[in-house]
KEVO-769153 format. One record per residue (C-alpha): residue in three letters; x, y, z. Coordinates in steps of 0.05 Angstrom, whole numbers. Each point is the difference from the previous one (the first is absolute). Last residue first. Layout:
<atoms>
+------+--------+--------+--------+
: resn :      X :      Y :      Z :
+------+--------+--------+--------+
:  ALA :      X :      Y :      Z :
...
+------+--------+--------+--------+
</atoms>
This chain:
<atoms>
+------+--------+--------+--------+
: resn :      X :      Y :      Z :
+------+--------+--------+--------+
:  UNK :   1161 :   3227 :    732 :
:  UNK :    -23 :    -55 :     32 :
:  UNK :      5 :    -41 :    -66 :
:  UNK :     65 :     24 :    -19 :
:  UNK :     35 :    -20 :     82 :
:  UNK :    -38 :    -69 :    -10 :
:  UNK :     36 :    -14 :    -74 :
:  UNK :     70 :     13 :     42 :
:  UNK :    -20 :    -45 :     53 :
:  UNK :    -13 :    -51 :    -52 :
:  UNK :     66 :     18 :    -31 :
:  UNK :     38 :     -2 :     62 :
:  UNK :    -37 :    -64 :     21 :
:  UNK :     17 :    -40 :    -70 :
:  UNK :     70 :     26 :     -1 :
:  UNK :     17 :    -25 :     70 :
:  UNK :    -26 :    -65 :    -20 :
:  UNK :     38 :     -1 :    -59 :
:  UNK :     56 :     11 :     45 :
:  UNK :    -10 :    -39 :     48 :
:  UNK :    -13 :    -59 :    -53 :
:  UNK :     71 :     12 :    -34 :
:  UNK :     30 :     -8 :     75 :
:  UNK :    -26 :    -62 :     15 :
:  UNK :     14 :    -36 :    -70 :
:  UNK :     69 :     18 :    -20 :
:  UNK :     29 :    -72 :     14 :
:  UNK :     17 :      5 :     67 :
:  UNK :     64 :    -20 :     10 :
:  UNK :     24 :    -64 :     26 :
:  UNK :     -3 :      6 :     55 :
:  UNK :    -36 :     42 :     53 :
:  UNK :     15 :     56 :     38 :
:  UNK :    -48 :     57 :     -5 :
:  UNK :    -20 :     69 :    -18 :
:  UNK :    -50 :     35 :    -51 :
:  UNK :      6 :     68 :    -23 :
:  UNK :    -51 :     35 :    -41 :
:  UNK :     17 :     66 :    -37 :
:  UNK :    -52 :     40 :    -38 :
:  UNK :     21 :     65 :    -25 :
:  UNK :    -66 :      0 :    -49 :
:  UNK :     38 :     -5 :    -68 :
:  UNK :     61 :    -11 :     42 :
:  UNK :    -11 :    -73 :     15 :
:  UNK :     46 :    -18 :     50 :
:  UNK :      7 :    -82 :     19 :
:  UNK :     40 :    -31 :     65 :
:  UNK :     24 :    -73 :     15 :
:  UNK :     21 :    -35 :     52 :
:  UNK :     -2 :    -69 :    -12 :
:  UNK :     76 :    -38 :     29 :
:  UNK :     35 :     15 :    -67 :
:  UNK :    -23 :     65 :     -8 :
:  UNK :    -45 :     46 :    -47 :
:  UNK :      5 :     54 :    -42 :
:  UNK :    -60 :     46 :    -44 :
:  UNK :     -8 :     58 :    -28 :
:  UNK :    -61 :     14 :    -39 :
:  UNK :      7 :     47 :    -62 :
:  UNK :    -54 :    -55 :    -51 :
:  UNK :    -43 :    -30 :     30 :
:  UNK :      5 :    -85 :    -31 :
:  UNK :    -20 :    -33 :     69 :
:  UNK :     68 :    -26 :     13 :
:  UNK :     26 :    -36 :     60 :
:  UNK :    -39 :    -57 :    -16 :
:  UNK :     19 :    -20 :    -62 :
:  UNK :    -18 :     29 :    -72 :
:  UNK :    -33 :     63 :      2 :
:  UNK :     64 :     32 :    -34 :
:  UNK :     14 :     73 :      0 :
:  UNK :      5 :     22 :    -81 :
:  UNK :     -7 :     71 :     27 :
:  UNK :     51 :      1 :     47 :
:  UNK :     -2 :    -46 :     71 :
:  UNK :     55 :     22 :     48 :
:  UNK :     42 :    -56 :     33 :
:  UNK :     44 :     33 :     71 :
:  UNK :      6 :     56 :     39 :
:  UNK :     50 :     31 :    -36 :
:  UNK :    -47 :    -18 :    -61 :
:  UNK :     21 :    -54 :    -55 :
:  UNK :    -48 :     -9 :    -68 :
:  UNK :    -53 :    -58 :    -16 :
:  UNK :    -54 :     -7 :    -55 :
:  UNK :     64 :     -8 :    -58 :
:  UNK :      8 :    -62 :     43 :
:  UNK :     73 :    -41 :    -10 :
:  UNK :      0 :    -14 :     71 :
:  UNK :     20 :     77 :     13 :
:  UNK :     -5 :     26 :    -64 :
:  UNK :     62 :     62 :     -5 :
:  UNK :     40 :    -57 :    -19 :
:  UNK :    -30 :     -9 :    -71 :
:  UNK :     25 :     69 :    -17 :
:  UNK :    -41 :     71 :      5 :
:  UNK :     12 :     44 :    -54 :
:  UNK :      9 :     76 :     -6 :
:  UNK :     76 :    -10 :    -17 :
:  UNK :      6 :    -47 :     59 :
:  UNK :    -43 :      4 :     55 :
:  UNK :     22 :    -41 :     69 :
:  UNK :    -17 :     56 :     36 :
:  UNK :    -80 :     -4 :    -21 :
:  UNK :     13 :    -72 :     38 :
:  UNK :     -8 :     41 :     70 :
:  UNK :    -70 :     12 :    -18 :
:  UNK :    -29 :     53 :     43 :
:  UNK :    -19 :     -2 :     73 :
:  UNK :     84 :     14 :     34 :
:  UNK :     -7 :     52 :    -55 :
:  UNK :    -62 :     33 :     37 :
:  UNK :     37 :     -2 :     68 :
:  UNK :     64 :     22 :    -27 :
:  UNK :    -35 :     63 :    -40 :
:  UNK :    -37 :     10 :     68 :
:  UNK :     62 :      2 :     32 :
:  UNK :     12 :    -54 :     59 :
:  UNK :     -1 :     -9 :     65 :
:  UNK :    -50 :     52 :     31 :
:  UNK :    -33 :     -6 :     66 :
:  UNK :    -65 :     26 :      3 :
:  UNK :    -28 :    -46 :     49 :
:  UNK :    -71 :     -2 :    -35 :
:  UNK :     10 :     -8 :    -79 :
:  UNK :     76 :    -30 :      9 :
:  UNK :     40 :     42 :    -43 :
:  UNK :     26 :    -31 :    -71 :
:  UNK :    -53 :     22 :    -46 :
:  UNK :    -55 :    -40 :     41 :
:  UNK :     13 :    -65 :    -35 :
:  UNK :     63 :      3 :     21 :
:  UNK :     -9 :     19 :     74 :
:  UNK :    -67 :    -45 :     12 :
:  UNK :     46 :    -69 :    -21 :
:  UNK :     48 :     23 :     51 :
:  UNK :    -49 :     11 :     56 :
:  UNK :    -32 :    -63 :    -22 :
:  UNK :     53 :    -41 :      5 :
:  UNK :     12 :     22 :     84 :
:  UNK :    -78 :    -13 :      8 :
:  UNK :     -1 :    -67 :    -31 :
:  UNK :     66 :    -17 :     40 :
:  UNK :     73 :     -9 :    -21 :
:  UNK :     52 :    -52 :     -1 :
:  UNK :     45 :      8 :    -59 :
:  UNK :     37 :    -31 :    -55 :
:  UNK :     28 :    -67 :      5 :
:  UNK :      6 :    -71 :     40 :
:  UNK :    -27 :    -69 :    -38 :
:  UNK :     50 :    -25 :    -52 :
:  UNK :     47 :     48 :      8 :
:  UNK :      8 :     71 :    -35 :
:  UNK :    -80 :     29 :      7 :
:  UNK :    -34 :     60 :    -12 :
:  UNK :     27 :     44 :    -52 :
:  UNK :     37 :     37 :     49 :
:  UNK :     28 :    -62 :     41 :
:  UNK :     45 :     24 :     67 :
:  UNK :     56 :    -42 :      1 :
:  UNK :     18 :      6 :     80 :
:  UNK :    -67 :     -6 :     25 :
:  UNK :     14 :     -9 :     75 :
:  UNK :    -43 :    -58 :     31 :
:  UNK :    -74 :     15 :     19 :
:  UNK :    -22 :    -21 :    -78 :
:  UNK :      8 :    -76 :      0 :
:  UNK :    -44 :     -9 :     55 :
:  UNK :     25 :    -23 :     68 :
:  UNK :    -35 :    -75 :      9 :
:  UNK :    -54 :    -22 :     46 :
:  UNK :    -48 :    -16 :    -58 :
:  UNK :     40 :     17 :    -64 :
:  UNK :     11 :     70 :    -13 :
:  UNK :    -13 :      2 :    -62 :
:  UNK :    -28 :    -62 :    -39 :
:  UNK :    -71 :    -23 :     30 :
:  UNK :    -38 :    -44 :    -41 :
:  UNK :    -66 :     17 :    -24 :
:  UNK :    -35 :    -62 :    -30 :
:  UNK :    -17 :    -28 :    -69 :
:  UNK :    -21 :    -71 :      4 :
:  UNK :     39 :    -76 :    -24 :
:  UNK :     71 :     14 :      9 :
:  UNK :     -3 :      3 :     77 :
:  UNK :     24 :     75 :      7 :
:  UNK :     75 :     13 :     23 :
:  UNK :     33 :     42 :    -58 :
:  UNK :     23 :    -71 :    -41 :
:  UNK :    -65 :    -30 :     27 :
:  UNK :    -28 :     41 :    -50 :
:  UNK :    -73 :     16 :      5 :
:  UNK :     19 :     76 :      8 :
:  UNK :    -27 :     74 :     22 :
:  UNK :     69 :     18 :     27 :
:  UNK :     -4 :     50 :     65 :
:  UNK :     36 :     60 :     25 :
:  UNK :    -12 :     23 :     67 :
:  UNK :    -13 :     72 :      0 :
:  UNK :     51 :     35 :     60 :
:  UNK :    -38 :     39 :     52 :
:  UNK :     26 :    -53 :     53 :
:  UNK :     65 :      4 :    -25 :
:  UNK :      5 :     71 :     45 :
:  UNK :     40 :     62 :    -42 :
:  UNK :     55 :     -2 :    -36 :
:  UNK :     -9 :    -59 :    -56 :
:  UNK :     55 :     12 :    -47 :
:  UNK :     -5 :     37 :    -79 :
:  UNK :    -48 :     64 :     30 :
:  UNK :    -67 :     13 :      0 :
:  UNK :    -34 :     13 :     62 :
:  UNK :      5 :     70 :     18 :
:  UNK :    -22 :     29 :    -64 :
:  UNK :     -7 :     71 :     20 :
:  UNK :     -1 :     24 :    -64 :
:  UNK :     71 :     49 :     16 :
:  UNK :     31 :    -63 :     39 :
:  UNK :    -20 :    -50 :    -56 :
:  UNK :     25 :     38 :    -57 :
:  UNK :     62 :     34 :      7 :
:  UNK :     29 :    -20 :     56 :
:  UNK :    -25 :    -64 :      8 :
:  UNK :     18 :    -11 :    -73 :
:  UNK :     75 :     19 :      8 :
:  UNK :      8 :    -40 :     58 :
:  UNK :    -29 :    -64 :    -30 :
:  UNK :     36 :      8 :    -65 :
:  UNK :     68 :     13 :     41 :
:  UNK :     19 :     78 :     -9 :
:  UNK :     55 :     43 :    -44 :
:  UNK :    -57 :     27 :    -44 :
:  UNK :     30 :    -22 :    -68 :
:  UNK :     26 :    -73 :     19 :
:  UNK :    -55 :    -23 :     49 :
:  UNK :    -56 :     18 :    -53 :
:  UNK :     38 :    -29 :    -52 :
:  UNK :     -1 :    -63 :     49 :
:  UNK :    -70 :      0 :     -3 :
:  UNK :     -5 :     11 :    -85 :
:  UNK :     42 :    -72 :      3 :
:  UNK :    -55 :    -27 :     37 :
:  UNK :    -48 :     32 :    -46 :
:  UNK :     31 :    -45 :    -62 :
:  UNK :     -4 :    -61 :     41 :
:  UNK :    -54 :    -36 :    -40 :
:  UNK :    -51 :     11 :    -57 :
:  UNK :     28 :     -9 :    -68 :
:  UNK :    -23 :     48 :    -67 :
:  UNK :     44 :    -15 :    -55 :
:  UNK :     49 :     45 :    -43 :
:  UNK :     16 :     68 :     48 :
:  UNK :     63 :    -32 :     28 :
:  UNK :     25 :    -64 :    -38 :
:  UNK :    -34 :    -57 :     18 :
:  UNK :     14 :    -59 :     67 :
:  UNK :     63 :     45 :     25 :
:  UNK :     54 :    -40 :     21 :
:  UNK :     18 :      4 :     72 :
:  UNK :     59 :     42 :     37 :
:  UNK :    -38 :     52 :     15 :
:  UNK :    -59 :    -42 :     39 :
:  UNK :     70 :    -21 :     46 :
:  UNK :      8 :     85 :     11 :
:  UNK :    -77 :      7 :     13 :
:  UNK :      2 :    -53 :     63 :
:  UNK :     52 :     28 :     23 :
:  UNK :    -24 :     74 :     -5 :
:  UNK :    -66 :    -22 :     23 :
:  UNK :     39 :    -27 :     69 :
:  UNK :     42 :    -52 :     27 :
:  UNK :    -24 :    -56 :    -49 :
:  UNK :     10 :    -66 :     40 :
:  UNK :    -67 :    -16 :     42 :
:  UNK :    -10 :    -60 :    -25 :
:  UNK :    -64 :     13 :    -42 :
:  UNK :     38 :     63 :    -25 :
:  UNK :     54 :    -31 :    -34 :
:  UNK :    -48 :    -63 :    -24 :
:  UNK :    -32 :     56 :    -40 :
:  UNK :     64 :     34 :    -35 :
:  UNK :     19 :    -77 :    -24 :
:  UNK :    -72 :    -12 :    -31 :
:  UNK :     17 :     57 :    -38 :
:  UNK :     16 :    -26 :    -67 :
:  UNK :    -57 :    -57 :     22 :
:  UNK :    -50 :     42 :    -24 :
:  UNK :     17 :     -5 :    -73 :
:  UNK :      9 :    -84 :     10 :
:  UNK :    -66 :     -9 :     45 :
:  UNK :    -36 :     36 :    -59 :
:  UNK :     27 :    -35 :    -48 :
:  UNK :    -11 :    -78 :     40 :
:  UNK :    -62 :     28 :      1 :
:  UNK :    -39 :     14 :     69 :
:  UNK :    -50 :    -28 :     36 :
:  UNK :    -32 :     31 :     60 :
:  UNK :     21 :    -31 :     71 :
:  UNK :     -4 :     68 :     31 :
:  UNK :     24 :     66 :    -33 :
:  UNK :     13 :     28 :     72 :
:  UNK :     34 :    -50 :     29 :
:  UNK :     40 :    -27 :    -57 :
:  UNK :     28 :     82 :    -20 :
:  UNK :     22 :     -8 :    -69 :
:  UNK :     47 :     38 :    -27 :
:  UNK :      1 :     76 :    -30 :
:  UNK :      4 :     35 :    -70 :
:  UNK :     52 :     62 :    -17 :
:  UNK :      4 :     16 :    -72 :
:  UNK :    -17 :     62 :     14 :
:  UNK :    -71 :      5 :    -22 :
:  UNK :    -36 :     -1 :     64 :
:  UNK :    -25 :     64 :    -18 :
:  UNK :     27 :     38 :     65 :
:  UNK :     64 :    -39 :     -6 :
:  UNK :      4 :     28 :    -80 :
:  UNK :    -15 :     70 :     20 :
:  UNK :     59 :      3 :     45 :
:  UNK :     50 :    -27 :    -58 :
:  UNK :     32 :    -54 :    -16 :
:  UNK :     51 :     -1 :    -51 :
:  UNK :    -10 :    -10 :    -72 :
:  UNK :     17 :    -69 :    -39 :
:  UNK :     16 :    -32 :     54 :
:  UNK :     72 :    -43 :    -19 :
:  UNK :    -11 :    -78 :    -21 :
:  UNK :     -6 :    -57 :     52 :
:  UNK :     -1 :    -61 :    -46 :
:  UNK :     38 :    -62 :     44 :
:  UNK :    -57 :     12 :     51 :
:  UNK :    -54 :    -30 :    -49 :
:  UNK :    -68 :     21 :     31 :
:  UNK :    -51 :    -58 :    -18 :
:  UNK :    -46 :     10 :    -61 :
:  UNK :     26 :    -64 :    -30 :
:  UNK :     34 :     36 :    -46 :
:  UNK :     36 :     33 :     45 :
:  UNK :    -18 :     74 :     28 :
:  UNK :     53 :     53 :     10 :
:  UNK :     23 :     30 :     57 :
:  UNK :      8 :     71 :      4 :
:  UNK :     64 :     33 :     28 :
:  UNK :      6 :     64 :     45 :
:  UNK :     60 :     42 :    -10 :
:  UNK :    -15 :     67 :     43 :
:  UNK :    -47 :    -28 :     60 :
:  UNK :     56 :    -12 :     45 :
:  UNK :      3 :     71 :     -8 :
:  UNK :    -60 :      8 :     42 :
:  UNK :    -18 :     84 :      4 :
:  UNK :     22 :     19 :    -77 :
:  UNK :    -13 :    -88 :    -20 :
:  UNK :    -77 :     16 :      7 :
:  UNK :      8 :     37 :    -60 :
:  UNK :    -40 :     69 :     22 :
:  UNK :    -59 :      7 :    -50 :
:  UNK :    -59 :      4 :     54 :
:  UNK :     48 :     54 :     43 :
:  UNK :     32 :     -2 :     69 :
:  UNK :     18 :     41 :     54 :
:  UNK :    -42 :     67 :    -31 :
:  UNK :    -47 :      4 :     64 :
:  UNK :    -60 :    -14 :    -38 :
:  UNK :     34 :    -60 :    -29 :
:  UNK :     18 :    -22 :     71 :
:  UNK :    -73 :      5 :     20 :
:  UNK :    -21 :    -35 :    -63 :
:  UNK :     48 :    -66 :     22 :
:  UNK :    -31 :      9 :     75 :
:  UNK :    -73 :     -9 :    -43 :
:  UNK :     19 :    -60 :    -39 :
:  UNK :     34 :    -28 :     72 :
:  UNK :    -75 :     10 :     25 :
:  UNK :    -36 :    -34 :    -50 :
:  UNK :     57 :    -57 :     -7 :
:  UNK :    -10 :    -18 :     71 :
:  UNK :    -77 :    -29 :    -29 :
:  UNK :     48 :    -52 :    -18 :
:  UNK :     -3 :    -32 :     69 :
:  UNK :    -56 :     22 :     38 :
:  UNK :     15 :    -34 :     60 :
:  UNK :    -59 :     19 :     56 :
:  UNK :      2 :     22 :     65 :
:  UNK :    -61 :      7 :     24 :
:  UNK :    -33 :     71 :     20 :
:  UNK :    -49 :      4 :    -52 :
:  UNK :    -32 :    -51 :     29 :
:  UNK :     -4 :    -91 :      8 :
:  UNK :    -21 :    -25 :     60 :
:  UNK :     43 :    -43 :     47 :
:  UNK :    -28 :    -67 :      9 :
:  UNK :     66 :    -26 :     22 :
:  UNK :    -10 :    -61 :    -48 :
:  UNK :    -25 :     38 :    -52 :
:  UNK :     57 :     61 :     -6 :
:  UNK :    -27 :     60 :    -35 :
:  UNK :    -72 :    -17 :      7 :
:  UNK :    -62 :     13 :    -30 :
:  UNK :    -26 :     61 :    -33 :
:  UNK :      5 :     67 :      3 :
:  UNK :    -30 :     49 :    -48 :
:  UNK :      5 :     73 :    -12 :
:  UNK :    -41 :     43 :    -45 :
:  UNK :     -1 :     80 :    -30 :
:  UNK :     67 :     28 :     19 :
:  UNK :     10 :     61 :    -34 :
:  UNK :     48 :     13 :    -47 :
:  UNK :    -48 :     10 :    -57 :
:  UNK :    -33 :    -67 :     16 :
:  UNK :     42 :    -37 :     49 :
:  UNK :    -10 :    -78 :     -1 :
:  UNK :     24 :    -49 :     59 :
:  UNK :     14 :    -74 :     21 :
:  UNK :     26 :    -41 :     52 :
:  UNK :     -3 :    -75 :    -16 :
:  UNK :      2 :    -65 :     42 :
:  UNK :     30 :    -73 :     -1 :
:  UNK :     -6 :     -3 :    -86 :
:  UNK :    -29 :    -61 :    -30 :
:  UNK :    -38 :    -20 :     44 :
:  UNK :    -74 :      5 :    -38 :
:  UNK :    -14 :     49 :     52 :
:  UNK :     55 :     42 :      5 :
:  UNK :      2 :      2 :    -86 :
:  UNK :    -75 :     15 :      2 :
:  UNK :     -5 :     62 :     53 :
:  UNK :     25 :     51 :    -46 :
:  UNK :    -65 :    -11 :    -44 :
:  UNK :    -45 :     14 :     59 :
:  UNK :     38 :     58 :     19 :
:  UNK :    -12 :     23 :    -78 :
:  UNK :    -72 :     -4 :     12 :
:  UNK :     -2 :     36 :     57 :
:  UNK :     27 :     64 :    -28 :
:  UNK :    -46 :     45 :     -3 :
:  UNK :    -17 :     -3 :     77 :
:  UNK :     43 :     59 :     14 :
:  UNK :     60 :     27 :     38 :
:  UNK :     50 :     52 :    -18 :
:  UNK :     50 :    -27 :     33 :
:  UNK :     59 :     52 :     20 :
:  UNK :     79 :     -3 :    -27 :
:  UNK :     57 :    -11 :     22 :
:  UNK :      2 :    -55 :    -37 :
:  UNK :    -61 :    -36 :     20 :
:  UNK :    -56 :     19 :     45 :
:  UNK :     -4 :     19 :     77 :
:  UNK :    -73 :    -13 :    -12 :
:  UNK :     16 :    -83 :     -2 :
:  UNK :    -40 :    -41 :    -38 :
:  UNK :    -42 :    -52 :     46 :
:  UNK :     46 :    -68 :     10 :
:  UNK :    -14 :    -59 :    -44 :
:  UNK :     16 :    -76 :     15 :
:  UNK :    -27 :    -38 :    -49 :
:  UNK :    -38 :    -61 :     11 :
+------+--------+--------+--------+
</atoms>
């Protein structure tokens, strides 16, 4: 049985439901990952437009407590952070701080003589080769992910997945900067990013595409050029004017709203009984203080800087309020409240990887996973014309953005028909694409169909 509550008229975001019976069949869908156990619960929306056409509820956000799952629970959406530091990064670009070709090094100095290590032949990184960057860093290259800049492994997120002894080696550069934070050491972002300084780089800037800490290092720019802490300076200027009460880096309001976080496992490693898949219960342990109520003193940008803590807490209703202000030209299409340009807003949807451009050619980096399908939005993957239909996440549409997190949030924006679905939980490991693609091809089915009905009367 799953527990369902009736959708709520206050709506989502700020903004009202418009409520119809359209949109059964994609309830029905939502249901399967609460019922099959693999997720606890779910909260879920689409707005159509900018107007918010479904909302779903399901199940709970902490099992044993029986407390339901809405759009009020605290949630971690871990790199979903990046969406909003992209978009404090654009504000301070509007505002003439800071500019896409800056060298990094101009606001970090520590930043000035970075050194790339080279690879061994046994594909392992060979610390007796470091050889000078050949270009500096610059702001366009941490918004790429092309810096040069990877991350480590976080254990309690990634799970007990198997990795090469390569793959443990390249990550394990920063397996020193990780253990920092899981004890509690690093002082602040600027700690944390002064250590990160003092690493080899894995490429040289603007060479090879490499997901990690880049955004992190973007957060403490933030704290640099506007004189404020990362939390500070995006309460003020993005959560406060949205009226996103609920997101911030620390719990600060009651624990009891706070989204347990489960691991879908068979592991006895993470506390099943190695033989069936179960939900075990990660954060906060039964009659333990969660992780997130003490002071966040390394605030993670991109998400996550230990091996379970990062990003933000937020709410389905706080995300969606930021989500609605980009894709709505950067004002929030009921509230009103402006935070960026449009010409931010509508750059902050483009493809980032255009910057990377070089004498009217794109290099391999600009292919995020080495896909000529896939380009790099401020809010995350954006599918080009080649857009692959391989995977889950993908359904081969061409100008959809797309980003997800490490506990299963996940949101989708089609602006062919300004479609954006939302869908929030906390489950590990993440979702593999396949709730969220179905919403929205669900939400495409019943906004053509209502489409075709709105012809025919006619």
């Amino acid at each position: 049985m799953v527990l369902r509550r009736p959708s709520s008229r206050q709506g989502v975001g700020g903004v009202e439901l418009v409520p119809s019976s359209a949109w059964e069949s994609a309830r029905r869908r939502l249901k399967q990952p609460v019922a099959k156990g693999h997720w606890p619960g779910l909260c879920a929306c689409v707005f159509v437009g900018g107007r918010l056409r479904m909302v779903e509820e399901l199940g709970f956000a902490d099992i044993e407590a029986k407390t339901p799952m809405t759009r009020k629970t605290l949630m971690r959406v871990y790199s979903m952070s990046k969406c909003i530091v992209a978009a404090a990064v654009m504000q301070l670009i509007e505002a003439g701080r800071i500019s896409l070709d800056d060298e990094l090094s101009k606001h970090i100095p520590a930043f000035a003589d970075v050194k790339v290590v080279m690879e061994g032949p046994d594909g392992l990184p060979d610390f007796n080769r470091l050889v000078p960057s050949r270009r500096p860093i610059r702001i366009r290259h941490l918004l790429t992910h092309t810096s040069g800049i990877s991350c480590g492994l976080a254990p309690e997120l990634d799970g007990p997945k198997q990795r090469t002894a390569r793959e443990r080696a390249w990550a394990g550069i920063y397996t020193a900067l990780v253990d920092r934070v899981d004890r509690g050491d690093a002082k602040d972002l600027a700690d944390w990013v002064a250590d990160l300084a003092k690493l080899p780089l894995q490429s040289h800037p603007g060479t090879s595409y490499a997901y990690g800490y880049s955004y992190d290092i973007l957060g403490h720019l933030v704290e640099l050029t506007s004189g404020k802490k990362l939390g500070r300076y995006l309460q003020d200027h993005v959560f406060k004017p949205l009226g996103m009460r609920d997101t911030g880096f620390e719990l600060q309001t009651s624990s009891r709203r706070l989204g347990v976080l489960y691991r879908r496992t068979k592991s006895r490693l993470w506390g099943s009984n190695g033989r069936s898949f179960r939900l075990v219960r990660v954060d906060p342990v039964k009659g333990k203080r969660s992780r997130w109520a003490k002071v966040c003193k390394v605030p993670s940008a991109g998400g996550g800087l230990s091996s379970l803590e990062g990003g933000l807490l937020s709410t389905m209703d706080d995300y969606a309020k930021f989500l609605l202000m980009v894709t709505s030209g950067g004002t929030h299409p009921a509230g009103g409240q402006r935070i960026l340009g449009k010409q931010s807003a509508d750059f902050m949807m483009s493809d980032f990887c255009e910057l990377l451009r070089v004498n009217g050619r794109l290099p391999s980096c600009a292919r995020p996973y080495d896909d000529p399908g896939l380009g790099l939005s401020g809010l995350g993957e954006l599918l080009r014309q080649r857009a692959p239909c391989w995977g889950r996440w993908f359904d081969g549409v061409p100008g959809v953005l797309q980003w997800g997190g490490a506990a299963s949030c996940a949101f989708k924006f089609d602006p062919k028909g300004s479609i954006l679905t939302l869908v929030m939980t906390q489950a590990l490991p993440q979702d593999d694409g396949t709730t969220i693609t179905r919403l929205l091809q669900d939400a495409r089915q019943v906004v053509q169909s209502q489409s075709e009905s709105s012809v025919q009367v006619s």
